[in-house]
N, C-alpha and C positions, 0 to 999 in steps of 0.2 A: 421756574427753575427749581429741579428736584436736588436737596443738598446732599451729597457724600464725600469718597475721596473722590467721585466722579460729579464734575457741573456740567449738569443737564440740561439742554436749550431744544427749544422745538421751532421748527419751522413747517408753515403749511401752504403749500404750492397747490393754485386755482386755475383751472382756465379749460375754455373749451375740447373738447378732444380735436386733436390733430394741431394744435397750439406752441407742440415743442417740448413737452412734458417731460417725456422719459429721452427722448434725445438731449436736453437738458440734464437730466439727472444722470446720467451715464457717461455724460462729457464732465460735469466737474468730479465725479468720482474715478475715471479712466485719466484722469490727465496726472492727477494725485498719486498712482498707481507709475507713471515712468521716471527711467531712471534718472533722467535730470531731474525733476520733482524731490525723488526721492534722496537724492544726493545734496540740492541747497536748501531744503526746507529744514525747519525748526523742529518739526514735529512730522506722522505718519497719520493718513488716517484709513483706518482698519473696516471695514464691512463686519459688524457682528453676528450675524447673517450669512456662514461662508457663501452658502448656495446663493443667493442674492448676488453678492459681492461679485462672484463670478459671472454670471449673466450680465451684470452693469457691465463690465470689464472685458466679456466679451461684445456687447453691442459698441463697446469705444473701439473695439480694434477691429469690427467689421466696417464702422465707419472710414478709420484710418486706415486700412489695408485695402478694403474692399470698396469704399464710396457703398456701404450697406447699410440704410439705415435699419436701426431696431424695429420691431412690431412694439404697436402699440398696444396696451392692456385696459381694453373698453370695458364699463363698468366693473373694473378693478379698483378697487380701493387700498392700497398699501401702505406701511411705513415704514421707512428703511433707516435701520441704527445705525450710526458712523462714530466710533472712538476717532477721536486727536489723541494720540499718545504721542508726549513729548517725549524730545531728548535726556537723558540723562543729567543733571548739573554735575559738574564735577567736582563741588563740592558736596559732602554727606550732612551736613551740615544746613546747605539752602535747600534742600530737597528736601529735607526735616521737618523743613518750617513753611513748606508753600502750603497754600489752606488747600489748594485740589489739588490731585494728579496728571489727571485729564478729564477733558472735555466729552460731551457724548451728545452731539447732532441729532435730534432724532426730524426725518424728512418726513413730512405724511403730503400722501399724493391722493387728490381728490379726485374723480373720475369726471373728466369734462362731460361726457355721453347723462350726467344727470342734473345740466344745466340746461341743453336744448331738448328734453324731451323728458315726459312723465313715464312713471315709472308702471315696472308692469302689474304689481298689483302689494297687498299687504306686506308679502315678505320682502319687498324690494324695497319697499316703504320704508321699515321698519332699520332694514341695514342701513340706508342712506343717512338716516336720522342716529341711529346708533354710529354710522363713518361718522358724522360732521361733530357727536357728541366727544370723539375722540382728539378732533382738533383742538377742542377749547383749551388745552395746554401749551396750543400754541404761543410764542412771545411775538413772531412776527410772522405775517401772512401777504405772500406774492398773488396778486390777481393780475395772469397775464394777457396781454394786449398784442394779439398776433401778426406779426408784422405783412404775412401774406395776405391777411385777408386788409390790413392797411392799404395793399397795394392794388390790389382784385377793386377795391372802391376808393382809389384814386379819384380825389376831386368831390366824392361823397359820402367821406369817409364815415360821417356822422350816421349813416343808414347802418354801418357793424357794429361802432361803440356804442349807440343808444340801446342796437339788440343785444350785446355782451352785457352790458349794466343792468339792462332794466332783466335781462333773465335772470341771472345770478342775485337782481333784488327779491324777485318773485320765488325762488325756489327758497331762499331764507324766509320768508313772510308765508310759506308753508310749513317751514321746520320750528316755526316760533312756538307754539305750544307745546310739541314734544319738547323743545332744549328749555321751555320755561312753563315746567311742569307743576311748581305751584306758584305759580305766578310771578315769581320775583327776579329782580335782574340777577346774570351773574355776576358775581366777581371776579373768578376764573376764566380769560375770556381772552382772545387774540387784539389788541390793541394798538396793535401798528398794521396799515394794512398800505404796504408797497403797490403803485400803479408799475409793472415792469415789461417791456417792451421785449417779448419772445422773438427770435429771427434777426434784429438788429443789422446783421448784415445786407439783410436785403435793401434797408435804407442808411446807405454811408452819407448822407448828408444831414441826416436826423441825428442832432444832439438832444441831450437829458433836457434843455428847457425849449426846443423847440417841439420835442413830446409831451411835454406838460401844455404847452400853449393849445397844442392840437387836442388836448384833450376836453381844456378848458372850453376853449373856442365850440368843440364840437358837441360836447355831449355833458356841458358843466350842469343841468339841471339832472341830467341822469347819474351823477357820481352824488349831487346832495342829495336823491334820493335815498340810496345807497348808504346813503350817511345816515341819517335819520331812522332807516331800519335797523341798523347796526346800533345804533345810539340806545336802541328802546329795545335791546336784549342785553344790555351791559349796563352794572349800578357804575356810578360817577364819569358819564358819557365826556367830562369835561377829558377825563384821561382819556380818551382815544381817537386817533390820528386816522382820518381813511380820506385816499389821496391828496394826501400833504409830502409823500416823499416818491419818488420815482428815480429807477433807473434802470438801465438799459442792457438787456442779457443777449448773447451768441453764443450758440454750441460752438460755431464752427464757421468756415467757408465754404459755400458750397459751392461748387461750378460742375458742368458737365462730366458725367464720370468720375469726377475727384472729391471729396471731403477733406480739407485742411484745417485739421483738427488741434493746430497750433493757434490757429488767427482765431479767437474765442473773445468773446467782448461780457466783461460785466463777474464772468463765473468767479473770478476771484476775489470778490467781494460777498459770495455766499456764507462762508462761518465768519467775516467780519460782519456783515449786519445781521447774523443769527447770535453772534454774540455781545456785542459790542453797542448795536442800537439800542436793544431795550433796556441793556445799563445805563446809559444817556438818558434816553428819553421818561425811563420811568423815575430817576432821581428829580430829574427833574420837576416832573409832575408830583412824586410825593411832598414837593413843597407849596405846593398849593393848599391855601387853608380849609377851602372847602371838600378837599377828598375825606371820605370816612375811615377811618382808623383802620379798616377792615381791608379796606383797600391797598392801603398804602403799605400794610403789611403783605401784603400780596403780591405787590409791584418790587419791595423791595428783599422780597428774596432772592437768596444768592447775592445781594447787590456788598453786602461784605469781605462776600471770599472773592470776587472782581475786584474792589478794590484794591483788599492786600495784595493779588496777583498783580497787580497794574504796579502799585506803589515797589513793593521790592520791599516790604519792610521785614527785617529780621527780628528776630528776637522774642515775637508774640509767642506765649503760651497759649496755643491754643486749644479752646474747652472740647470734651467730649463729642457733642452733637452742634453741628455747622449750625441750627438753628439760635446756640447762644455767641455766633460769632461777632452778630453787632454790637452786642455788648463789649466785648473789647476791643474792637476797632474803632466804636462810634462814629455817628450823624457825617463828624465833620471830615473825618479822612475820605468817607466815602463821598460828600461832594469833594473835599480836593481832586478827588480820585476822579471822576466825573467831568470835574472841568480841565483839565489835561489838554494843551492844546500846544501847538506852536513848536517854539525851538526847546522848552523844556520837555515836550514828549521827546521829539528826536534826541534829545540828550540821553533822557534814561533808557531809553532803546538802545543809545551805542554803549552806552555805560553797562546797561545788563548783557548785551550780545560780549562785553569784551571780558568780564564777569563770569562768562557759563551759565546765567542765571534766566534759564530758557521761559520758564513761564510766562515772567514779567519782560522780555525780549519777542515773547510771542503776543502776547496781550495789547501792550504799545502799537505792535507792529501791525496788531490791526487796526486799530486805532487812526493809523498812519494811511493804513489803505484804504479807510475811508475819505478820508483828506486828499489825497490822493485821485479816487476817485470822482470827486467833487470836483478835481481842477484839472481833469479829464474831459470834463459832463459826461461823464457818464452816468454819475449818481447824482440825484439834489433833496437834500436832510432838510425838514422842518424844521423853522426855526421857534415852536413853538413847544 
């Protein structure tokens, strides 16, 4: 997380080509973009990017007018910025004192086309290894699990997910020297790595633990792999999560000539687990005694100005550079902050929304849609 008036979160999206990727990324930024959206949400969120912005937003309405899906962008590597720009508080006063303004998504899309096949020579090499060097800011990382091809090997399923794992093991266990160039683990590193189920609608009987079971069941030696490669490119491997959390994404409905770009499963749970899980989950971990000092400072940036945003608290003076924010907020608001749960979030949620005090109204309310989520199955959070 990069500190300013702007909190920085990154997410990186994994998965075969033809997986769902940019149908995916152009349903949760087109849906953000209509008037109902725009009318009961707390906040907007902006393509910084116009020319991007546009393209997303016309591939949402060629699906919703036209039943047209987007072209996909084969060994395209991009990233796509997205401002949350809140509402206004109407007080001058809370606005004063929030430690960010807004939020800033940043999406990096990894090209599936260089997971099922080798590259074509140095210079392709080199970009690939440069794409994935770019990810490492990521806080959370979707590797998605395509539901068609779930379907295509009905009954053996374990013949797609052993080849989806074991590629995407094998193409990391290539990029290892370049990304650990003098040998050392990073610290900077993507440390929540979501199992997320692309297409979802194709299987309406498939809940979040009945995905997990199938994955376990099927290809649980090929995800520890997985794990273990991941582990030995990252210092303090005890901090990182890879398939310990899953859940369940839909652009859309799709039937015969039509795209119902209403009936979407999962997508609204993208800026709450881009922002929200790895406040959780890395507070949590930096209380582990064994993490290095190095680490933990790592993990817990930004986990301050989350806090104060969560809490509502007024009246911090707050210092120059977001980097000496822990300092006045300290350790402990930010676990209270952290552990938030139950009828006390929903409290301060209605209490901020009746307040104007949209930050900590938004911050909650994600909070809440993860919970939410979870008692959907749609989502299921490590409890570790």
């Amino acid at each position: 997380m990069q500190l300013s008036r702007v909190l920085e979160q990154h997410i990186a999206v994994f998965g075969e080509s033809g997986s769902g990727k940019t149908v995916l990324l152009s349903s949760f930024y087109g849906a953000t973009q209509e008037p109902q959206y725009l009318q009961r949400s707390l906040f907007h969120v902006v393509a910084e990017d116009i020319g991007q912005g546009a393209r997303l937003h016309r591939n949402f309405l060629g699906m919703r007018n036209s039943a047209r899906l987007p072209v996909a962008n084969r060994f395209s590597a991009t990233s796509y910025s997205f401002s949350v720009k809140l509402r206004d508080d109407s007080d001058a006063a809370t606005m004063k004192a929030r430690p960010f303004d807004a939020m800033r998504l940043i999406w990096h899309d990894y090209p599936g086309d260089w997971f099922e096949q080798g590259v074509s020579g140095p210079e392709e090499a080199q970009r690939r290894s440069d794409t994935f060097k770019s990810l490492l800011s990521s806080d959370v990382a979707l590797l998605l699990v395509d539901g068609q091809r779930l379907l295509d090997n009905a009954g053996e399923e374990e013949r797609y997910l052993k080849s989806l794992l074991s590629n995407f093991r094998n193409s990391l266990v290539l990029l290892k020297d370049d990304l650990l160039a003098d040998g050392k683990p990073l610290v900077e590193f993507p440390r929540i790595w979501v199992m997320a189920l692309s297409k979802a609608d194709l299987l309406p009987d498939m809940d979040v633990f009945t995905f997990r079971d199938l994955l376990i069941e099927k290809a649980c030696d090929e995800m520890d792999e997985l794990r273990k490669v991941l582990a030995g490119l990252v210092e303090a491997s005890d901090a990182l999560s890879v398939g310990e959390d899953f859940v369940l994404l839909s652009s859309a409905k799709f039937e015969a000539g039509r795209i119902e770009v209403t009936e979407r499963v999962g997508l609204e749970l993208i800026l709450p687990l881009a922002a929200m899980l790895p406040f959780e989950r890395h507070v949590r971990w930096s209380q582990m005694r064994q993490i290095p000092g190095k680490v933990v400072e790592n993990l817990l940036a930004g986990a301050g100005s989350l806090a104060a945003g969560l809490i509502g608290r007024k009246g911090i003076s707050l210092p120059g550079p977001f980097g000496r924010l822990m300092t006045v907020i300290g350790p402990d608001l930010v676990s209270a902050a952290a552990r938030l749960a139950g009828d006390k979030l929903g409290d301060m949620n209605t209490e901020a929304l009746a307040k104007h005090e949209y930050l900590t109204a938004t911050l909650t309310g994600f909070r809440m849609d993860l919970v939410k989520g979870e008692e959907k199955r749609v989502l299921l959070r490590s409890l570790r």
